[in-house]
C-alpha positions in Angstrom: 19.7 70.0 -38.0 21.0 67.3 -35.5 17.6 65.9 -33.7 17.9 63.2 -30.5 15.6 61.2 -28.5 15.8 61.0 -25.0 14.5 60.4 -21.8 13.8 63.2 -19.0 12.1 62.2 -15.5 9.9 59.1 -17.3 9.1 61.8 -20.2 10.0 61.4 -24.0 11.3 64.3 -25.8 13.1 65.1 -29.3 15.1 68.1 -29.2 17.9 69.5 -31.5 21.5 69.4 -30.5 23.3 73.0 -29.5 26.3 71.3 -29.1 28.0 68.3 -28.2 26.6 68.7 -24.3 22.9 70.8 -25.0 20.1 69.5 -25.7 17.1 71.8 -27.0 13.7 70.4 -26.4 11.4 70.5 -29.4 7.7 70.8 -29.4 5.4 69.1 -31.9 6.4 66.3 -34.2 9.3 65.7 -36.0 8.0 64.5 -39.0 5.3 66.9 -39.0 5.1 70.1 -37.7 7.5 71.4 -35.0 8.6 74.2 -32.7 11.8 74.7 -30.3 10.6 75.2 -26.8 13.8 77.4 -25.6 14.0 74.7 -22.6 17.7 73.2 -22.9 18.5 70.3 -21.0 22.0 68.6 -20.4 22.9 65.4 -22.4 24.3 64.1 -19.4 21.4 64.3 -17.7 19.1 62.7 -19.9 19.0 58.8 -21.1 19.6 58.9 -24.9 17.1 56.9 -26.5 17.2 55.0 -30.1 16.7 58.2 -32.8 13.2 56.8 -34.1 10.6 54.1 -33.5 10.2 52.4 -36.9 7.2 50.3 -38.1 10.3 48.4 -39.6 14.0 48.2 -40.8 14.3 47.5 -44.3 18.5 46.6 -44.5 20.3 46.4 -47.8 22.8 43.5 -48.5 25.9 43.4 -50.3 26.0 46.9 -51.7 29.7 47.7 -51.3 30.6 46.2 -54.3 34.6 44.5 -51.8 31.9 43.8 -49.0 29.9 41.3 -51.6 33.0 39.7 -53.1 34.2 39.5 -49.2 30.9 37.0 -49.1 31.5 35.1 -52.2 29.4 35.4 -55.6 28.6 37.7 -58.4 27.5 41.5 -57.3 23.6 41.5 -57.4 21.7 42.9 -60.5 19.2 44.8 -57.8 19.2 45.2 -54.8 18.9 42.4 -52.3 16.4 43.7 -49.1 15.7 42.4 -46.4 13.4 43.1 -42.9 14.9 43.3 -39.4 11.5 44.2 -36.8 11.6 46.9 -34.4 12.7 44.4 -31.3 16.1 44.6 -32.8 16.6 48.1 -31.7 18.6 49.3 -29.2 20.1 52.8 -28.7 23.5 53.9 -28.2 25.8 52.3 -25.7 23.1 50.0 -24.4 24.0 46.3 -24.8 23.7 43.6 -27.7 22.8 40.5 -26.0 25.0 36.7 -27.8 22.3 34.8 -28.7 22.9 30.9 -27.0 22.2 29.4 -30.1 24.7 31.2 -32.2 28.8 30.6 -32.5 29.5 33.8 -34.0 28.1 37.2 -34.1 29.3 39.9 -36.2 29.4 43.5 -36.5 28.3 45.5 -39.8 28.4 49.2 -39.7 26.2 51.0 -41.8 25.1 54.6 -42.8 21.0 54.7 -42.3 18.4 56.7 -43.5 15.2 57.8 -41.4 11.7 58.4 -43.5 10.5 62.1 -43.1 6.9 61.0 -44.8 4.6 58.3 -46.4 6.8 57.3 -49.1 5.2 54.9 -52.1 6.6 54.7 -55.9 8.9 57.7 -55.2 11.2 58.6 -57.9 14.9 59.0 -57.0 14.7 62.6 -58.4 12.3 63.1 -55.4 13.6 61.2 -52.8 15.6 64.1 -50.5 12.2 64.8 -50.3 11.6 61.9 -48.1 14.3 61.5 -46.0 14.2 63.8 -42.1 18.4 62.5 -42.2 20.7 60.3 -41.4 21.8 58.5 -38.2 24.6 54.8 -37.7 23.5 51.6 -37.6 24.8 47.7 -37.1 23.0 45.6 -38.9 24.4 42.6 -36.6 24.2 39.2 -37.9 24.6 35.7 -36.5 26.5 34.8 -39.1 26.7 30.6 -38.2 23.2 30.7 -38.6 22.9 33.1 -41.8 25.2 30.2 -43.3 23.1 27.3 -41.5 19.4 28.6 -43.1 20.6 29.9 -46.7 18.2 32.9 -46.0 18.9 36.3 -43.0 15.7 36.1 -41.7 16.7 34.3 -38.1 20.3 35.3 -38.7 19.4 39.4 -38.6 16.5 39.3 -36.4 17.2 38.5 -32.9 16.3 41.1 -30.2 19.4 43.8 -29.5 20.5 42.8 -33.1 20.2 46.5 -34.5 21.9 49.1 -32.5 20.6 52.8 -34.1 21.8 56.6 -33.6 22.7 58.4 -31.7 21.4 61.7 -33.4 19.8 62.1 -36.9 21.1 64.8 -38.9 20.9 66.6 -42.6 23.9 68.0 -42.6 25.7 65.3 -44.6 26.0 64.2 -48.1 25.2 60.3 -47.7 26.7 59.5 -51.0 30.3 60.6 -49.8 31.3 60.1 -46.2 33.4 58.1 -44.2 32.5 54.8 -42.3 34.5 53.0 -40.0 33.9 50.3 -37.1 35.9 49.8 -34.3 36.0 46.6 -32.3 37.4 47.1 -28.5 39.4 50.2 -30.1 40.7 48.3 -32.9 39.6 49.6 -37.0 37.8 47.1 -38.7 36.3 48.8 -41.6 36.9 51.4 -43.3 35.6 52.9 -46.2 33.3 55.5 -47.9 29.5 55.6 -48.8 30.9 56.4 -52.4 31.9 52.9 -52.8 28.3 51.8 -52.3 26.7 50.1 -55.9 23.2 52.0 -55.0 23.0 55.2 -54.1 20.3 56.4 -51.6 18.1 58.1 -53.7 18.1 54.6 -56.2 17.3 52.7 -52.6 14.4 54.9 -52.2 12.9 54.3 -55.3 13.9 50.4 -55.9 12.3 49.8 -52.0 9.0 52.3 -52.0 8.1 51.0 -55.2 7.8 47.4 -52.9 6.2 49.0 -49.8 5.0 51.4 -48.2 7.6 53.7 -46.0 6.2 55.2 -43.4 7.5 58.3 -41.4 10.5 57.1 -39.0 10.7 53.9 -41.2 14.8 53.1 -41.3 16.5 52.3 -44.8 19.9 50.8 -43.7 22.0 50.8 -46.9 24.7 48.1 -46.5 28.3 47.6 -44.5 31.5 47.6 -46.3 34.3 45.0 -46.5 35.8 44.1 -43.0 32.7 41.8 -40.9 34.0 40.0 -38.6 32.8 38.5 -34.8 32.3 39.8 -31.5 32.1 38.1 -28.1 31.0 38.5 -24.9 32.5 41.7 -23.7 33.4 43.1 -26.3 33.0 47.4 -27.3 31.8 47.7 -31.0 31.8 51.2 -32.5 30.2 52.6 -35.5 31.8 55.8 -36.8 30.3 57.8 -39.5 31.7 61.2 -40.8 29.2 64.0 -39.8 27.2 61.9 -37.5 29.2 60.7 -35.0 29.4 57.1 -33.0 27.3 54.5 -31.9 29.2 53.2 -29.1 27.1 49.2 -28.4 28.6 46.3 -25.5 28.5 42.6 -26.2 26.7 40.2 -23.3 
């Protein structure tokens, strides 16, 4: 299953992917119940929209074990979570706006996961059970002022600040593919989601048993070794084995 939002003649639809140019509309909802309408649609002709409208983003730091000796310190005992609101989202190859305030933004690729259901106290035996898939994300971060306040909130949370899809899919394992982000063309990181400390099915259980998760809620689960900033008019792409890229412009 590859799903995608988009935009036809002021209408929202999802619909599943036939291929890398069709588009098949669904009917009914995602995280419920659902039909294919047999109406296909051009990609092309349609404005891709983010993959989901969260109630929140609940991000994951330092959990690529090179990315959190790349920031300094000791690799966390649990977890380290953190919020980013939906007015950081933007879809694929719209624009992530340079905060006046801020000297340097930075990119952070990320494999995410989208909620399929209500999820509290889930066990990581049963948290496939939760998940509708898997789509890119870039957690960006104003990282001047991440260093300035000695806490993300600000630093993460600016409007544009987290890029999300373009599809969602199940049709990849997320504990062992590859991630990479590009900056104007150029490799920046590279690794694999094996290399992250907590898996996604620990995530799951570590963050439900905090808060509720509610269907189309995002987990993003941490960016490998390689930040680094962006400016003004620069092309950032996240690349992720199975899924494809998010393709995001600096202004």
């Amino acid at each position: 299953m590859k799903l995608i939002r988009y935009e036809k003649n002021t209408f929202i639809y999802y619909g599943e992917l036939i291929d890398n140019s069709t588009v098949e509309r669904i009917n009914g909802d995602i995280f419920g119940e659902y039909t294919k309408s047999g109406i296909t649609e051009k990609i092309d002709a349609c404005k891709v929209l983010s993959p989901t409208v969260p109630s929140k983003i609940v991000a994951v730091g330092k959990n690529y074990i090179d990315h959190a000796k790349e920031l300094g310190g000791e690799i966390p005992n649990n977890p380290i979570i953190f919020i980013k609101p939906p007015t950081t989202i933007i879809a694929n190859e719209e624009d992530i706006i340079y905060p006046s305030i801020s000297n340097r933004v930075d990119y952070e690729g990320e494999l995410a996961v989208v909620i399929k259901k209500k999820a509290r106290n889930v066990k990581k035996s049963e948290a496939k059970n939760y998940i509708l898939g898997y789509t890119c994300l870039n957690d960006v971060t104003a990282r001047d002022i991440q260093t300035l306040d000695g806490q993300w909130t600000r630093a993460k949370c600016f409007d544009t600040f987290a890029p999300v899809g373009p599809i969602i899919t199940d049709e990849i394992d997320p504990d062992n593919v590859y991630i990479e982000t590009l900056l104007n063309g150029e490799v920046k990181q590279s690794s694999n989601t094996s290399m992250m400390i907590w898996k996604v099915d620990e995530l799951i259980e570590f963050i439900s048993a905090v808060m509720t998760l509610n269907p189309g809620d995002i987990i993003t689960t941490g960016t490998p070794s390689g930040i680094g900033p962006m400016k003004k008019g620069d092309r950032v792409e996240v690349r992720i084995e199975g899924i494809g890229s998010l393709v995001n412009f600096v202004k």
